[in-house]
N, C-alpha and C positions, 0 to 999 in steps of 0.2 A: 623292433617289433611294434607295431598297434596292439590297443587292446583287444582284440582281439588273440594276440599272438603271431598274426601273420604277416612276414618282413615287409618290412615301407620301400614301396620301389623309391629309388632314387633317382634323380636327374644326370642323364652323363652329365660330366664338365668338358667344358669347351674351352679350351686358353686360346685369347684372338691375341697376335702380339705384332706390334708396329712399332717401325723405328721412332717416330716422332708424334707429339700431342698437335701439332700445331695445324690450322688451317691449310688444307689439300684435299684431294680427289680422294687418293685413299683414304681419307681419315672420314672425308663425308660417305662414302661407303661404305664404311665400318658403323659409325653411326646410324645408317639409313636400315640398315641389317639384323643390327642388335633388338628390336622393339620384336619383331617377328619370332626372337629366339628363346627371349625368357624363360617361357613358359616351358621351354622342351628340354631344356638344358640350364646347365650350372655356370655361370660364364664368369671369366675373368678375362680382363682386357690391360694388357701389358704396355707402356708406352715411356720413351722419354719426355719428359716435358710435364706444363701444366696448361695444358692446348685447349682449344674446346671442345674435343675430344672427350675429354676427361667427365666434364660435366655431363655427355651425353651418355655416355655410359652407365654412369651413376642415377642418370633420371630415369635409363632402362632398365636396372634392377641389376646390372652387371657390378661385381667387384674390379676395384680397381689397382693395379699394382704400380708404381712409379719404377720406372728403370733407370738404374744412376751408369749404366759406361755401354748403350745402344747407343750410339747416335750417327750422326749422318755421314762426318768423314771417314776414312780410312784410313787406319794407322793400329798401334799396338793396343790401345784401349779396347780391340776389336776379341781383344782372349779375355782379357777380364768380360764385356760381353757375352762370350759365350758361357762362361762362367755360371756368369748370375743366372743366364736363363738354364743352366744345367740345375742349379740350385732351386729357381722355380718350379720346373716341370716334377724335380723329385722331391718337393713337397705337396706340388696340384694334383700330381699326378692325374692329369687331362685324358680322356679318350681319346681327345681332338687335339691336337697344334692346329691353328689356323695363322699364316704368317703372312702381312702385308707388308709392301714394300720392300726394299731391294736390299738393305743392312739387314734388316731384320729378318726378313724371306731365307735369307745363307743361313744365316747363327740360330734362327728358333727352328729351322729344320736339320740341323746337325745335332742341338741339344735333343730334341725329340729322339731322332732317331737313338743317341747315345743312352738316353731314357727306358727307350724301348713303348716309348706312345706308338700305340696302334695305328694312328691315323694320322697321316700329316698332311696338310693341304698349306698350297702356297698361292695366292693370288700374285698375278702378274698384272699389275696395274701399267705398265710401262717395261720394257725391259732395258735394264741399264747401260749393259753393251752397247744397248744401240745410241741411246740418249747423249751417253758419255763418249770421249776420244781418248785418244792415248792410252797411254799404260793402266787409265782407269776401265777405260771399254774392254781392253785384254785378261783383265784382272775379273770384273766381275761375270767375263763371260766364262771363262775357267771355273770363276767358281760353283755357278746356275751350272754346269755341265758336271763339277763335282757333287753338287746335291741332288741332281734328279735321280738317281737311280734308288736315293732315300724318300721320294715325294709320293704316296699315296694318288695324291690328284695335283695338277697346275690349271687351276683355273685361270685362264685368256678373257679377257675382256671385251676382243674383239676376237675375230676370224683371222685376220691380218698379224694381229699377236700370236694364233694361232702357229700360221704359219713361218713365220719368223721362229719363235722358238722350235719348231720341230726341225727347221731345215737346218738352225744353230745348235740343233742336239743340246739343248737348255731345258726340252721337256721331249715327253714322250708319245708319240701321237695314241698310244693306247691307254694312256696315265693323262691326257689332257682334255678340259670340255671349255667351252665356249658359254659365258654367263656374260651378256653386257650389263654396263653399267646401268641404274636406273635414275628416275627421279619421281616425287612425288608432284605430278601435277598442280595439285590442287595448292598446294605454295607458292606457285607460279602465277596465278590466273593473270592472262593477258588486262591491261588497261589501253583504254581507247585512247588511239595517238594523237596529237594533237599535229595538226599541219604547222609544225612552228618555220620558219624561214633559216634556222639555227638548229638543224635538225642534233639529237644527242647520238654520240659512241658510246657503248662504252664495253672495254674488255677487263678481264680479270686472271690472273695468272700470279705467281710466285717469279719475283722480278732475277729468276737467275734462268742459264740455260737448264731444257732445251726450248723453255717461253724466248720470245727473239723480241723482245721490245723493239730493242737496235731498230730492225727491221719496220718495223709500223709508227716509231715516231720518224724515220724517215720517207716513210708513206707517205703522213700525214703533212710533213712538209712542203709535198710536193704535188699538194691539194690548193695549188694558187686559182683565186677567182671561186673556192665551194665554200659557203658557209658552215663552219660543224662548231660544237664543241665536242671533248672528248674528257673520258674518263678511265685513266686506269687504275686498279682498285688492286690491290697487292702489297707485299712487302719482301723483303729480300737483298742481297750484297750486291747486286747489281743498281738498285737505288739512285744512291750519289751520281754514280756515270749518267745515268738518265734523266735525270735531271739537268747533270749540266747539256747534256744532250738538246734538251728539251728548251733551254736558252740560248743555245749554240744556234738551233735552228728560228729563233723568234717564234716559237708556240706556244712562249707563257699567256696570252691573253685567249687561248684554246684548250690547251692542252694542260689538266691537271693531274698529280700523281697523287690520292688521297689515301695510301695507306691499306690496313685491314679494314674490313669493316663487317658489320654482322646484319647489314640493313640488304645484303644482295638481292632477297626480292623486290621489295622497295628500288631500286635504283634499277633493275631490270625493268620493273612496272614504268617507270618514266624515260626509259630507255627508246630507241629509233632504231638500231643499226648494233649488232655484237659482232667483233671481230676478234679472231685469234692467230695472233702471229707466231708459229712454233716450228722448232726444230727436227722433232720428235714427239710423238701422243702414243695413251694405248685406245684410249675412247674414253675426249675430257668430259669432267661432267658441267666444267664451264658452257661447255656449248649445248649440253641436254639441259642445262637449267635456261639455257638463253633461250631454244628453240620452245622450252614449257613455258615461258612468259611469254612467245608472239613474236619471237623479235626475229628477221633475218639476220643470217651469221655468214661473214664472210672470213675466213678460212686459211689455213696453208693445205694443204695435201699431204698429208702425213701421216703415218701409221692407221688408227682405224677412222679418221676423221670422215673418209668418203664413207663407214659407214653408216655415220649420224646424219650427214649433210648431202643431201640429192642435188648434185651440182645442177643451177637453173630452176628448180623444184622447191626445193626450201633454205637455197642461200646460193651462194656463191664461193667456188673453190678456186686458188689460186697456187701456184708452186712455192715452195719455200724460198727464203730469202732473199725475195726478187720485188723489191721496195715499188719498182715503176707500175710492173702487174699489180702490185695491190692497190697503188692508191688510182688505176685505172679504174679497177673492180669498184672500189668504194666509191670514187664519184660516181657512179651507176646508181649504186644504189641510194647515195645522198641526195643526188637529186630528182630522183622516180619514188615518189608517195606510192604510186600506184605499186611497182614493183616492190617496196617493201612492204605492205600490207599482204598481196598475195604470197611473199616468200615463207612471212612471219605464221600467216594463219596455218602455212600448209607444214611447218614447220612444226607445230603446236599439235598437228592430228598426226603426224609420222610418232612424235613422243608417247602420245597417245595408246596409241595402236600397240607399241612395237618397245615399248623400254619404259614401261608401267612401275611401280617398285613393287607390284604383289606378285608381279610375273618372278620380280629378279628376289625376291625372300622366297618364296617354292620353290624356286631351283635349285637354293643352298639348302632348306631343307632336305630335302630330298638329296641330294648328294651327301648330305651328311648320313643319312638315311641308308644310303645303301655300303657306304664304309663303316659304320658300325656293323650292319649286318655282316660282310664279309668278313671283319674283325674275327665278329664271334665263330660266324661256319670254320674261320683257320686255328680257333683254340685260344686265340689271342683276347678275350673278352676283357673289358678295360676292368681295372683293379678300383676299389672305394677310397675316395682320400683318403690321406692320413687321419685327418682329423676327424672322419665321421667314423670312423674302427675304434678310434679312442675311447 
């Protein structure tokens, strides 16, 4: 009660939970999301690791919970898992589960639902089935088909994720909406290129499948007679192989592997050319941060990629896996200043226009917005933590 007497509304809680802290697409989505939510809600952001992730959350006013047996593989750690987050949720007691990513997207929506959380929402940043092969693609497509009929909303990323999961019965076409990713422009702002003779690459991805390095350091090999240098900017167990890759082919005097880093606008800003070699996308936001700093982005064609990238328009798409197509594409564009100036600029007003981040925080608003409402009209209205009844 205020002094007044009359009860203090409270904030629902929101539990965001993701399998991993570390540098990725979902995790810059989770981050880019949080600042717009504070104010409405009570948040707690659940994660293995100690990622930067972590600190963004905590600079958003979000609490933070570390999760000790979430993580990436697939094995029996995966009950202990569900475990902890049954433990969580029936102490948060959340209105909301919000689950990112593909471990965590299964286990925090079976904890929810065994909770009896009102709301559960799962973001599909990628669907794994697809991404994955073997008995791991069969595995988590069973089990995206075992959780939907517990999922509140599956937000898609793309239209194309979309429809992949509605036709793989992994979501529901009347339980799914379509939120692309965003970015913040104004982090990106283009820098004026310089005509160097040594034009720069440079791509950024997580150095395991479904990123195809393979594929684009063999591109670049087969770049005889173009001047580049290149940079790719990652880390990952695919590593070591690519590297030796990477001397295999004589592109150590080109081609450098430098790791994480936290400078990505900076080195976008001095950037010429962003390319992404992959197997699998839902809508990276590698290439809406490349296309927000000016840069043409040349591509594979894959999942929602044709929806960022306006083949001939604002970069260049090529098929996957097909080394000779790409490093055709890319001498095109390595050696036309003029064609990457107009790809990059038109590149930077499609961003603009069309995957803003205030577009993409209202639209979670607001869907959070209307499953609350619904909550409540079915009688289901979320319960006050623990610790505030206390």
């Amino acid at each position: 009660m205020d002094a007044g007497g009359s009860p203090i509304a409270r904030k629902p809680r929101l539990l965001v939970a993701i399998t991993l802290a570390e540098v990725g697409g979902a995790q810059t989505c989770v981050a880019q999301l949080l600042p717009a939510l504070t104010e409405r809600f009570d948040i707690v952001v659940a994660a293995h690791g100690e990622g930067p992730l972590r600190a963004s959350a905590i600079e958003a006013g979000a609490r933070w919970v570390s999760l000790r047996n979430v993580r990436r593989a697939v094995g029996p750690r995966d009950v202990l898992g569900l475990v902890e987050l049954i433990r969580l949720i029936r102490s948060e007691r959340p209105a909301i589960v919000h689950a990112h990513s593909s471990k965590a997207g299964i286990l925090a929506r079976i904890a929810a639902a065994v909770c009896g959380t009102p709301c559960r929402v799962f973001t599909a940043h990628g669907w794994a089935f697809k991404a994955d092969a073997g008995w791991k693609s069969k595995l988590f497509l069973w089990a995206d088909r075992l959780v939907a009929p517990l999922t509140s909303t599956v937000i898609c990323v793309s239209e194309t994720e979309r429809r992949v999961g509605t036709a793989a019965r992994t979501c529901r076409a009347d339980r799914a909406v379509v939120i692309p990713n965003a970015v913040d422009a104004r982090l990106y702002a283009p820098a004026p290129r310089a005509d160097r003779s040594r034009p720069l690459l440079v791509s950024v991805g997580r150095l395991k499948s479904p990123k195809d390095f393979h594929t684009l350091l063999n591109a670049l090999g087969r770049l005889q007679g173009v001047d580049y240098d290149a940079l790719i900017v990652g880390d990952g167990p695919e590593r070591p192989e690519l590297a030796a890759l990477v001397d295999q082919l004589g592109l150590g005097e080109r081609v450098r592997l430098c790791g994480e880093r936290d400078d990505i606008p900076e080195l976008l800003g001095r950037a010429d050319c962003f390319v992404l070699a992959s197997r699998s996308e839902g809508l990276p936001m590698s290439i809406l941060e490349a296309m927000a700093a000016g840069l043409p982005v040349v591509a594979s064609d894959v999942g929602g990629v044709a929806e960022l990238v306006v083949d001939g328009a604002t970069g260049l798409l090529v098929a996957p896996h097909d080394a000779t197509s790409l490093a055709e594409t890319l001498r095109r564009v390595l050696v036309d200043v003029d064609l990457r100036t107009r790809l990059g600029a038109a590149g930077r007003r499609r961003v603009e226009e069309r995957f803003g981040i205030e577009r993409f925080r209202a639209a979670h608003v607001a869907l959070y917005g209307r499953l609350l409402a619904a909550s409540v009209a079915k009688g289901a209205a979320p319960r006050e933590p623990i610790a505030a009844e206390a």
